[in-house]
C-alpha positions as CSV (number, residue, x, y, z in Angstrom):
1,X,49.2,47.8,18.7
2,X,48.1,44.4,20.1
3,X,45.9,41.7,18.1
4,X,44.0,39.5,19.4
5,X,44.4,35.9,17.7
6,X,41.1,34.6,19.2
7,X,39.1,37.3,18.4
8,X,36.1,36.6,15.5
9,X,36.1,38.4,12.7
10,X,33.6,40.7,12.1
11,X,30.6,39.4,10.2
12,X,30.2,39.5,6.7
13,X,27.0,42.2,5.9
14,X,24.5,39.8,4.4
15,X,23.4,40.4,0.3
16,X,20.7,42.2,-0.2
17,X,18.0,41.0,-1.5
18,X,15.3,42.8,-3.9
19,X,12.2,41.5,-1.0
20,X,12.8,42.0,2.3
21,X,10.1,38.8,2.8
22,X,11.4,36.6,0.0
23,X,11.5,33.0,1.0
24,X,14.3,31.8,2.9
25,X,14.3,28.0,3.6
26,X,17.1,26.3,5.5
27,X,17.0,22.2,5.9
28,X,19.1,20.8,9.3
29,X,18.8,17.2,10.0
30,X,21.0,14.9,12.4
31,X,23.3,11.9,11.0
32,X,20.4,9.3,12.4
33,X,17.4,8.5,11.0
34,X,18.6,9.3,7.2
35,X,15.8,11.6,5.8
36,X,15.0,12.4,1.9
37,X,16.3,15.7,1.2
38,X,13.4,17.5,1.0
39,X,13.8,19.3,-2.0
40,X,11.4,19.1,-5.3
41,X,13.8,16.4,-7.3
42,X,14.9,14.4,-4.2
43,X,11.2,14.1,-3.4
44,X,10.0,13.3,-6.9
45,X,12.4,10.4,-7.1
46,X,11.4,8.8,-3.8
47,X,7.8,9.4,-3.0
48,X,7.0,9.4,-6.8
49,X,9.0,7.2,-9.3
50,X,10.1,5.0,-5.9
51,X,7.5,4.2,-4.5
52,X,4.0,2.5,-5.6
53,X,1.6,4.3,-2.9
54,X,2.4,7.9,-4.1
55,X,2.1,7.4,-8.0
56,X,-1.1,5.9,-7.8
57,X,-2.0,8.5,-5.4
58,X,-0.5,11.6,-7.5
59,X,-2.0,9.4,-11.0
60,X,-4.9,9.1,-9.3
61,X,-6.0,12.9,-8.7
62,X,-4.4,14.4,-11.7
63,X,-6.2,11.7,-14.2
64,X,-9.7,11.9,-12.7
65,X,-9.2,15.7,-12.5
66,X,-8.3,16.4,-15.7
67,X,-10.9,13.8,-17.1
68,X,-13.5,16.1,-15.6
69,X,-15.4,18.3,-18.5
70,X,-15.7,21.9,-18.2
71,X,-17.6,24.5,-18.8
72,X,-17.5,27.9,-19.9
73,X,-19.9,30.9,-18.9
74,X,-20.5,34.5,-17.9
75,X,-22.9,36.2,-16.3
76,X,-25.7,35.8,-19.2
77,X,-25.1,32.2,-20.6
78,X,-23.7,29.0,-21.1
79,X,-21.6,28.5,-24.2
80,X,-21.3,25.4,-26.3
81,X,-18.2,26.3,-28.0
82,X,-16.2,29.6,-27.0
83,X,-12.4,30.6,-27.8
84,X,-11.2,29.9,-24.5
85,X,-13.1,26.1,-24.5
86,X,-11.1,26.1,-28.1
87,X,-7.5,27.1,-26.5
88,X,-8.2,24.2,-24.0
89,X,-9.1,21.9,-26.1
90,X,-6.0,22.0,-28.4
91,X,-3.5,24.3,-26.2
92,X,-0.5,23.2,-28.2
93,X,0.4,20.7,-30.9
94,X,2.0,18.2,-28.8
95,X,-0.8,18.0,-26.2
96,X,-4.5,17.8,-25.8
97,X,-6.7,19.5,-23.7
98,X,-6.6,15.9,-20.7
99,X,-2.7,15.4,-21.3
100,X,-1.5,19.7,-20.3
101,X,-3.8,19.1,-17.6
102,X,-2.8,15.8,-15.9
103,X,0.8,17.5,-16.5
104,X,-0.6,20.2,-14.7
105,X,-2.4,18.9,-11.7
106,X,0.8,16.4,-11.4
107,X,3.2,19.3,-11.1
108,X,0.8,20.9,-8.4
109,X,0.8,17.6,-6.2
110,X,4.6,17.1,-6.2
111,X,6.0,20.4,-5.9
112,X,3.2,23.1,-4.7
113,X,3.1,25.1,-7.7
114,X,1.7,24.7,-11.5
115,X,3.4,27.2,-13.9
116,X,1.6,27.8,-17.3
117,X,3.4,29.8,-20.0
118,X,0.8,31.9,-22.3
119,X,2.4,31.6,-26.1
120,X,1.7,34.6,-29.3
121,X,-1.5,35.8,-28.9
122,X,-1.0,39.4,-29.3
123,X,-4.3,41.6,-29.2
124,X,-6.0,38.4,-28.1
125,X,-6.3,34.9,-26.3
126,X,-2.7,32.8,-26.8
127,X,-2.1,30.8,-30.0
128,X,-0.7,28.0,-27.1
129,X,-0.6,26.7,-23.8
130,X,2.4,25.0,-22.1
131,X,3.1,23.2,-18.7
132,X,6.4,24.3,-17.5
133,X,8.4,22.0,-14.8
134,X,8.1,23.4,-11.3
135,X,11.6,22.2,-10.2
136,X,13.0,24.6,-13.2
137,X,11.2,27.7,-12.3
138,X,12.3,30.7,-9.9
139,X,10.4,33.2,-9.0
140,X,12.1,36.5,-8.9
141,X,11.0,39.3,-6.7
142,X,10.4,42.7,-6.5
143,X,11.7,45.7,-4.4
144,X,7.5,45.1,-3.0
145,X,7.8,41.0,-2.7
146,X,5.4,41.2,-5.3
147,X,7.1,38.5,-8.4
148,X,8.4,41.0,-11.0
149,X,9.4,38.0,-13.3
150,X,10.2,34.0,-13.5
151,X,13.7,32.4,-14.8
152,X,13.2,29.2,-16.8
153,X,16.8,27.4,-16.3
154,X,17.4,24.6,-18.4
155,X,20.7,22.7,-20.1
156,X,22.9,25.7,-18.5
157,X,20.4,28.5,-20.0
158,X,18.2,30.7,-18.6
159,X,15.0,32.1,-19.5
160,X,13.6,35.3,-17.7
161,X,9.6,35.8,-18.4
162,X,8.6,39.3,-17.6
163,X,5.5,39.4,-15.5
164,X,5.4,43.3,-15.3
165,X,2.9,44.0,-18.3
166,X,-0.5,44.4,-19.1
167,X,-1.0,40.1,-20.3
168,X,1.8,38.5,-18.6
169,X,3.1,35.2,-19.9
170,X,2.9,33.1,-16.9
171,X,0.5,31.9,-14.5
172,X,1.7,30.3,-11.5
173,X,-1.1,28.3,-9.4
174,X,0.0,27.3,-5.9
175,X,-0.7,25.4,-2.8
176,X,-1.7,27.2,0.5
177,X,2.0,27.4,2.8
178,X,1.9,29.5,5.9
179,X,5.6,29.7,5.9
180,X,6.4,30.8,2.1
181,X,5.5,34.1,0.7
182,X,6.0,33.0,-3.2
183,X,6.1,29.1,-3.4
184,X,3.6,26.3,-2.3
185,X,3.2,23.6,0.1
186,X,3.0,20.3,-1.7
187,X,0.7,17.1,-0.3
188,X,4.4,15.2,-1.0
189,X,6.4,17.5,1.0
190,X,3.6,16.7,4.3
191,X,3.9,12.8,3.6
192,X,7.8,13.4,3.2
193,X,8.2,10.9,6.4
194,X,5.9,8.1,5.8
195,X,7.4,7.9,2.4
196,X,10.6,7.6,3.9
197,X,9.1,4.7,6.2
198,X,7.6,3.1,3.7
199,X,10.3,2.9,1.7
200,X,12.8,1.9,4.3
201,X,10.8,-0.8,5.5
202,X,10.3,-2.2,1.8
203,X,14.3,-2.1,1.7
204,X,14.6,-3.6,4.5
205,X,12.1,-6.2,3.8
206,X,13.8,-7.3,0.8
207,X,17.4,-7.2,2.2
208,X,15.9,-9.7,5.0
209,X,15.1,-12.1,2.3
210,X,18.3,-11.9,0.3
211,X,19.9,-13.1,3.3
212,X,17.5,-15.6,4.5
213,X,15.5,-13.4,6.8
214,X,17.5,-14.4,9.8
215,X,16.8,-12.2,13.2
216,X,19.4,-10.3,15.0
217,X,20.6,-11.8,18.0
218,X,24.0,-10.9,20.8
219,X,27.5,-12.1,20.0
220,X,28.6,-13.9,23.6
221,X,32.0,-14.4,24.1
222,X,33.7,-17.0,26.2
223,X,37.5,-17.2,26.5
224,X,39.4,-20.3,27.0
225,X,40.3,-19.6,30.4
226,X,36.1,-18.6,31.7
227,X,36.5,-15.0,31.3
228,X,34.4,-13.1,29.4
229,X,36.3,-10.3,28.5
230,X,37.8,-9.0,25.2
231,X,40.9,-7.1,24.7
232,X,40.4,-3.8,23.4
233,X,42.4,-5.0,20.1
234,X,39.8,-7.7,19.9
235,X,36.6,-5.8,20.6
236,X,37.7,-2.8,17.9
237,X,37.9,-5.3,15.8
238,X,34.6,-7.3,16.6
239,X,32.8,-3.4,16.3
240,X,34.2,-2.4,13.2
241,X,33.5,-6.1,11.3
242,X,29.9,-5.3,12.9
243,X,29.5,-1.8,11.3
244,X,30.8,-2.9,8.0
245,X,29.3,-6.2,7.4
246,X,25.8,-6.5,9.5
247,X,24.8,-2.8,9.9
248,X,22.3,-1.1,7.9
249,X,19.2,-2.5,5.9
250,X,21.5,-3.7,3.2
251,X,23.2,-6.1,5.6
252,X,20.3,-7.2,7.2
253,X,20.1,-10.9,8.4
254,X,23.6,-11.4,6.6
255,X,25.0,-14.5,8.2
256,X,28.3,-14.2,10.5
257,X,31.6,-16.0,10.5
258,X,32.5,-16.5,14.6
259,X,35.6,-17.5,16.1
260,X,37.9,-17.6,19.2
261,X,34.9,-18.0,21.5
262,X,32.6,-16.3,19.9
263,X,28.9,-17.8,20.7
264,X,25.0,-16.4,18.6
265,X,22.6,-16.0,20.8
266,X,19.3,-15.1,18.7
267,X,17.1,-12.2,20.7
268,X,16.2,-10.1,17.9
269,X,12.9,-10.0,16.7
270,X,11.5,-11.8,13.3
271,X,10.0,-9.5,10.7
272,X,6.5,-10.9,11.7
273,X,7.4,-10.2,15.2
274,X,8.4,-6.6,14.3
275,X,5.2,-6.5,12.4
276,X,6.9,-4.5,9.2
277,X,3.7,-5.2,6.8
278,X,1.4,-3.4,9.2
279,X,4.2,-0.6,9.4
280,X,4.2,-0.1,5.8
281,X,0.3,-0.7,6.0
282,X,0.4,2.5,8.2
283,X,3.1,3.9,6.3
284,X,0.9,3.9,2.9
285,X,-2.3,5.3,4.9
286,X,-0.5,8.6,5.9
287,X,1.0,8.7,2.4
288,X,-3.0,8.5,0.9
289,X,-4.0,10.6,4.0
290,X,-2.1,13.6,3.0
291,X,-3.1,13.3,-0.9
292,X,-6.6,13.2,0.0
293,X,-7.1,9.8,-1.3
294,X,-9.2,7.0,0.7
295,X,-6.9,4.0,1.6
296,X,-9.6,2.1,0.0
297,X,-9.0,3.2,-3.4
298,X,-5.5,2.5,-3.4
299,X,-6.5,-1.2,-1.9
300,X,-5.0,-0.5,1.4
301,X,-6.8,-3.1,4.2
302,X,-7.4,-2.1,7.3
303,X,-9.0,1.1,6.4
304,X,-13.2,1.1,7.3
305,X,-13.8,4.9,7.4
306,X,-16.1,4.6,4.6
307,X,-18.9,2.0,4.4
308,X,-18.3,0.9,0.6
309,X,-16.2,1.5,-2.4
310,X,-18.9,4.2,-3.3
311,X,-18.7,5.8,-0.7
312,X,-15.2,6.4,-1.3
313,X,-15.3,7.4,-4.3
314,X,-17.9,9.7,-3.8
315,X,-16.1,11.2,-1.0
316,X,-12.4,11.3,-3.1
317,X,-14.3,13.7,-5.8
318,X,-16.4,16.0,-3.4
319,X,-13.2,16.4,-1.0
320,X,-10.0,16.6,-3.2
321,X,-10.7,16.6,-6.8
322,X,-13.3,18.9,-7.1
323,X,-12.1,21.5,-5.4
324,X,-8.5,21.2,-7.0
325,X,-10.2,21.4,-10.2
326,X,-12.6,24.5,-9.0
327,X,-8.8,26.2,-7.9
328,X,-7.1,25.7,-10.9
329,X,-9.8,26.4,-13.7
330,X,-11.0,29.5,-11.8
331,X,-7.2,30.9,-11.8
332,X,-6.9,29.8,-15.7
333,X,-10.0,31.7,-16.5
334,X,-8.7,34.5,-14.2
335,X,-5.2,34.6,-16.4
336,X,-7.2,34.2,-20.0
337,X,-9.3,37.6,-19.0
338,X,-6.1,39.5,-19.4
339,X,-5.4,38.5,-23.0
340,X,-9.3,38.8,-23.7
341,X,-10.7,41.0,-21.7
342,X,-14.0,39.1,-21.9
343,X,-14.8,37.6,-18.8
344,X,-15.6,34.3,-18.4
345,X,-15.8,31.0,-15.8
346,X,-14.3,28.3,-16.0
347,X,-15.6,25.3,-13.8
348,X,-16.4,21.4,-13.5
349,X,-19.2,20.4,-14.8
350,X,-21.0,18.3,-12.0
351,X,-23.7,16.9,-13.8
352,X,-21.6,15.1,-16.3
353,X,-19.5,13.1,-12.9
354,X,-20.1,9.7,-12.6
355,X,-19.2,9.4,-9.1
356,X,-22.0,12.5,-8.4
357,X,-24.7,11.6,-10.0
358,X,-26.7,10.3,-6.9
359,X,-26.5,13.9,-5.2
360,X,-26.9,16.0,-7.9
361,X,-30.2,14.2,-8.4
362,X,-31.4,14.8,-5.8
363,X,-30.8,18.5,-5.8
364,X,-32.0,18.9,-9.1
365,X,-35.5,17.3,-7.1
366,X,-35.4,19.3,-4.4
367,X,-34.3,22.7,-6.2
368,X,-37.1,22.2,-8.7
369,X,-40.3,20.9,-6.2
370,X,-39.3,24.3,-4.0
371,X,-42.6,26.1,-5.0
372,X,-41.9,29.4,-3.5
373,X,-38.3,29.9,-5.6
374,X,-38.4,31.8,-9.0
375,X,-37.0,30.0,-11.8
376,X,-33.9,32.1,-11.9
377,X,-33.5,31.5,-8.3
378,X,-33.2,27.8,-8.9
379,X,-31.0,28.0,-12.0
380,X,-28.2,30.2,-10.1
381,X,-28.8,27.4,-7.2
382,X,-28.5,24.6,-10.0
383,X,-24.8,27.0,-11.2
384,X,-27.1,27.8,-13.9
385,X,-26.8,31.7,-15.6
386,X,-30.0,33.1,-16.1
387,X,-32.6,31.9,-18.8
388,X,-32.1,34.2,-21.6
389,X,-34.7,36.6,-22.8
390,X,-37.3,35.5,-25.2
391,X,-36.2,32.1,-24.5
């Protein structure tokens, strides 16, 4: 019996996995440019706690968005105080009701998903409310795709959360991705590469003025006897002192030691020349772009979209908080109806928004001189329930 040597071996059959559609996510990259790994904690590290533009983006959103107040009603009326405006208020004993949602809305912007774990409560709304960290949480599918539970690892321990029953004890709030069945697409994951550019170009900045910001420049070589030539001992040599010593950001503008013939010839560009501050300029814009954020509010210049800082503003809250805020509360009040069974919505309150306060004036003034409206008519316009009978 003959064997062939060069023959492959025959593929391995691949696992199988409980969903046919669970997420599979495979990152290639090439050795040049050098990339952030785009997972959750890589990300977090370098377009959150390293660099400037996308924590006061990220700070920016959650803290106005969970400074917003709420309100609570069903189909009938308003309510002043309720269990679930209770559970919010206090949702555990180490948090208030702005601090688990600031937590919340932060986990949401940097990873795609928000994960809320539902504590006691048996027979009735939770005693407590926890934010969970996205980068610990996996979602574990069923035989339909359909999540079946979530593992909490943490320390070298895991902790599986069965979503199967009636009340389950998580709710998991994610970002729209047209490529993941069971996870979300996170505003940091889209600005990924102008983080990556903005950072670099700080770094290289900074390395340029440790070493005197001098430009780059050619490395001439004249020999003693007119030719211009090196031997291949001498030009190995010359390449590898050039790769170790004045490659890279960290060795940039590092003076150089010539010999034997050796001649500078500046031709590089200065950083004014290679205009870096307008690159990170640009940099920060697509980083503020993809939160949602006008440049203006982060003190970007350059940026005249909107004719004043009110303008802005106005436009930050109507385009990117509120409807974050309108996302999340509506899901929370969706997951609460399970331990209750009472329904109820959950929503921002726009009359009580600074930043609003010109438009919803005058809607309230055009909603109430329309003549030919009844008055419930312009309440549910107004997000009003109806007036209550014998009121």
């Amino acid at each position: 019996m003959k064997f062939n040597v060069f023959r492959r071996a025959d593929p391995v059959a691949p696992e199988v996995k409980a969903s046919a559609t669970g997420p599979v996510i495979a990152w290639a990259g090439g050795a040049r440019p050098a990339w952030t790994p785009r997972d959750t904690v890589s990300l977090t590290r370098a377009g959150f706690t390293g660099n400037p533009v996308g924590f006061r983006a990220v700070k920016l959103i959650a803290e106005a968005a969970a400074a917003l107040p709420l309100v609570c009603q069903d189909a009938e009326r308003r309510y002043d105080s309720h269990p679930v405006l209770a559970l919010i208020g206090r949702p555990n004993v180490a948090q208030g009701r702005a601090e688990l949602f600031e937590a919340l809305y932060g986990q949401i912007l940097l990873t795609g998903n928000g994960y809320l774990e539902a504590v006691g409560g048996e027979g009735g709304l939770p005693l407590e409310l926890h934010v969970l960290r996205s980068d610990r949480v996996h979602l574990v599918p069923g035989a339909d795709g359909w999540p079946v539970a979530y593992d909490y690892a943490v320390g070298g321990r895991k902790h599986r959360f069965d979503m199967t029953g009636v009340a389950p004890p998580i709710c998991h709030i994610k970002s729209f991705h047209p490529q993941d069945d069971h996870y979300g697409l996170s505003p940091m994951q889209a600005a990924a590469t102008a983080v990556d550019v903005h950072n670099a170009a700080s770094r290289w900045s900074k390395a340029l003025l440790d070493n005197a910001a001098r430009p780059s420049g050619a490395i001439v070589y004249r020999g003693s006897d007119g030719q211009g030539t090196l031997t291949e001992d001498q030009y190995a040599r010359l390449q590898d002192e050039m790769i170790a010593y004045h490659q890279g950001a960290a060795n940039a503008g590092r003076p150089m030691l010539l010999e034997g013939g050796l001649d500078w010839k500046p031709m590089g560009f200065s950083p004014s020349d290679m205009e870096f501050q307008e690159t990170k300029e640009a940099a920060a814009r697509e980083i503020a772009v993809a939160f949602g954020v006008p440049p203006m509010l982060l003190g970007i210049p350059g940026d005249a979209t909107y004719a004043n800082y009110q303008e802005a503003n106005r436009a930050f809250y109507r385009l990117t908080v509120l409807p974050l805020v309108a996302k999340v509360t509506g899901a929370l009040a969706d997951f609460l109806v399970r331990f209750s069974g009472a329904p109820v919505d959950l929503g921002p309150d726009l009359d009580r928004v600074p930043a609003l306060a010109v438009e919803r004036e005058a809607q309230w003034r055009r909603i109430t001189a329309a003549g030919f409206l009844t008055e419930d008519e312009k309440r549910a316009l107004l997000g009003l329930p109806p007036r209550p009978e014998g009121a």
